[in-house]
N, C-alpha and C positions, 0 to 999 in steps of 0.2 A: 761418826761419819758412816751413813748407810754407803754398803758393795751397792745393792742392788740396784741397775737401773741406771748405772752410769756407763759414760766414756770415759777408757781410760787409753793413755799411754805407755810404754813400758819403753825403755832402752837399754841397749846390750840384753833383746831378747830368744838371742840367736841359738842361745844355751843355758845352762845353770840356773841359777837363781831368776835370771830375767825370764829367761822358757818357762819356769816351774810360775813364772809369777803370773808371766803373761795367760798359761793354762788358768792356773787356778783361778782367776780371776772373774770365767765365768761359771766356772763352779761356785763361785760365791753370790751370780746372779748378776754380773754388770753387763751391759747391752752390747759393748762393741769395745774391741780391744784393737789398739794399732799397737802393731811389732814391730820393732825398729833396731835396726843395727848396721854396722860397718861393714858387716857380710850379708849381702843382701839377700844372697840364697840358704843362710842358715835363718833369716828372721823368716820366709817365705815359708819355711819349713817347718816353721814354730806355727804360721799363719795357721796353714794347713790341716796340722794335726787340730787344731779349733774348730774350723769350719768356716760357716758363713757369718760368726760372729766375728771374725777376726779377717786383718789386712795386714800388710806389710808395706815396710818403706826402708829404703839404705838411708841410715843417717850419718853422719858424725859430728858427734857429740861436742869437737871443739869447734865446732864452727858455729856461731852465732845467728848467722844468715839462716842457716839452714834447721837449725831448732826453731829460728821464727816463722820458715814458711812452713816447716811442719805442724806448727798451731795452727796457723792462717788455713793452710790446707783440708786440716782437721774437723776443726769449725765451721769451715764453709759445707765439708760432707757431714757433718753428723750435728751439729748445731751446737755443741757444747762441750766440753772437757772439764768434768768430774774431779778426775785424777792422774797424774803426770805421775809416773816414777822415772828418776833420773836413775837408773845403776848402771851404767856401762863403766867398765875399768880392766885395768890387763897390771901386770904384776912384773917390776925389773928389778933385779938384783944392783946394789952398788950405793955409792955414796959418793966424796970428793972426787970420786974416779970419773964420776961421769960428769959428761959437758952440762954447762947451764940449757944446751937447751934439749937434754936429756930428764933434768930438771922440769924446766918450763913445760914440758908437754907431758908429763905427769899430772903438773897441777891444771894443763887444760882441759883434760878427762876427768880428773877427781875432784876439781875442785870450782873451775869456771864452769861446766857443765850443767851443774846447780843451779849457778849464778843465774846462766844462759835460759835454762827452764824457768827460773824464776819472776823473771823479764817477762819470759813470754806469755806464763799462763795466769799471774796473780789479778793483774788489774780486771781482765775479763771476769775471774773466777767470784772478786767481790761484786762486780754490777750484780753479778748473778745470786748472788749472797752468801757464796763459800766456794771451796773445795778443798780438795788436798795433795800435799805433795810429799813423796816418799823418796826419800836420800838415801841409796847405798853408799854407805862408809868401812868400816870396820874395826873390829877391835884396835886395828893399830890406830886407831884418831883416837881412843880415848889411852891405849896403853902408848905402845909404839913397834914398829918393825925393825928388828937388830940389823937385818941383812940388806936393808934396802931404805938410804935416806929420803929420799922421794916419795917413795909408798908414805912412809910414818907423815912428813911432813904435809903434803898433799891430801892425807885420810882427817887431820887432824884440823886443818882448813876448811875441808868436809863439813866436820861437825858442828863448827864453831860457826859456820854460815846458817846452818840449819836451824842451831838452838838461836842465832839474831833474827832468820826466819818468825820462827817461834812465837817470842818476844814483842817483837812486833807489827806481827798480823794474826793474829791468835783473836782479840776482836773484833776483825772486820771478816770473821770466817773462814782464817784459812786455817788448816791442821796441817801440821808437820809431823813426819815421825823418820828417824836414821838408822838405819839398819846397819850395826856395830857385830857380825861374828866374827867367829876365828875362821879353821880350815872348812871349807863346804867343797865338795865335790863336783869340780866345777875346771872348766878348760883353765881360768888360771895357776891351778896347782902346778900344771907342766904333768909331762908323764915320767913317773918312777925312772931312775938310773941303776944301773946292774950294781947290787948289793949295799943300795941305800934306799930309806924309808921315803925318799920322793924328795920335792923341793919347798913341802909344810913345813919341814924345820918345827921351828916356834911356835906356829897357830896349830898344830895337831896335835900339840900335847896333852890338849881337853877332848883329842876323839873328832873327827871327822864326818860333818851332818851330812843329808843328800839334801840337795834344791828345793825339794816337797816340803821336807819339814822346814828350812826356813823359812819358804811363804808361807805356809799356817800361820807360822809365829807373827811373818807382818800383816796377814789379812785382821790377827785378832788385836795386835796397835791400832791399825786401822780405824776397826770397829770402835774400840774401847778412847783412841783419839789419845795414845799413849805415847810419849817419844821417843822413847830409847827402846830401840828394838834388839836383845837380846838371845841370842838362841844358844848361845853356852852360859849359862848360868854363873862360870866361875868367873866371869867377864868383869860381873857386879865387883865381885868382891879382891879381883885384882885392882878394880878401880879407887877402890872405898882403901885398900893401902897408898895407894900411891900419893892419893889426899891426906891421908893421917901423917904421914913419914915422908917426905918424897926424896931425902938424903937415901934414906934407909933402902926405899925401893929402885931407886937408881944403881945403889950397892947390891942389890937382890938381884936386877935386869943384867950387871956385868958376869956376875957369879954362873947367871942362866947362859950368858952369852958363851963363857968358857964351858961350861957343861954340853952345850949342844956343838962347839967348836970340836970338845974328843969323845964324842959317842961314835963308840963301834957301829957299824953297822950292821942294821938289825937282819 
């Protein structure tokens, strides 16, 4: 899939990974980028630093209404859409503790968001005879998150839409690729607590990327029309146990859970 010369989408562009994506985007040569996010003066501000190739809109991301008239709106200004990347997500600690519908709106960010983009930009994208769609997930949808049932459950829904994506609309043009890291440097970390390593826990343990270098990583899925977007390497090969063993790795994930449970802090 060529950058060049497209419209693209981006949400949860307000910071991180979505800013760094939104920018890079036309450093890769695409025509017009809309920013979009729940903070409507953090996307304006993404807009901004682009220029006149780029716009801003408040969206959110569970609502379906409003994913579609942001296509519709889209379309009618710029005549086409390229490329959607769906990443908007925010990060909450817990598990049975929390209500179902602390639950449920997890998976409306994580996982119906997708869904939502998907609806709205695929049928257009084939008249036209492709496009692509980029899914922020993360490593917890292919491993899992110990601290937070929601995240793991919801990321892992994520993925499992994308690769049916995949599967089947791959021939009538469309590219999918899920962008699966660990800790990135990015307003969901939270800020560091007085005499603890922050609130990465678990995903920092392979080192902590900036925004920039994960979108390198997805502009070259992109190009390459690659699906599994990896930007910590060890990603692969925690994945490639958990298939070999999955008793064993489950036995592994508790062991890690007591280990990060009594670490000093650093």
């Amino acid at each position: 899939m060529e950058i060049k010369d497209t419209n693209v989408i981006v949400t949860g562009a307000g910071s991180g990974i979505g800013r760094a994506l939104a920018q890079g985007f036309i450093g890769q040569g695409a025509r017009h980028v809309v920013c979009t996010d729940l903070d409507g003066s953090s996307a304006a501000e993404t807009a901004a630093s682009i220029g006149d190739k780029a716009s801003s809109r408040v969206l959110d991301v569970a609502d379906a209404d409003q994913i579609d008239a942001l296509v519709k709106d889209t379309t009618n200004a710029l005549g086409s859409i390229e490329i959607f990347v769906s990443n908007a997500g925010y990060g909450r600690r817990g598990g049975l503790n929390l209500s179902t519908e602390d639950w449920k709106s997890m998976m409306e960010v994580h996982t119906w968001s997708h869904l939502n983009a998907a609806r709205a930009v695929i049928p257009s994208m084939i008249e036209r005879g492709g496009g692509y769609l980029l899914n922020t997930a993360s490593a917890a949808g292919l491993l899992t998150q110990i601290d937070s049932g929601p995240y793991a459950v919801s990321k892992h829904a994520a993925v499992a839409l994308s690769e049916w994506l995949s599967i089947n609309y791959k021939e009538q043009g469309i590219g999918v690729s899920v962008l699966c890291p660990q800790a990135v440097r990015t307003n969901i970390m939270g800020p560091p607590k007085p005499g603890k390593r922050g609130n990465t826990g678990q995903a920092s343990m392979d080192g902590i990327l900036e925004p920039e270098t994960v979108a390198d990583d997805c502009f070259r899925a992109i190009l390459e029309e690659r699906f599994l977007v990896l930007p910590h390497p060890e990603v692969a090969t925690y994945f490639k146990r958990k298939a070999d063993d999955y008793d064993r790795w489950l036995g592994g994930m508790r062991r890690f859970r007591d280990r990060l449970r009594n670490k000093q802090p650093a």
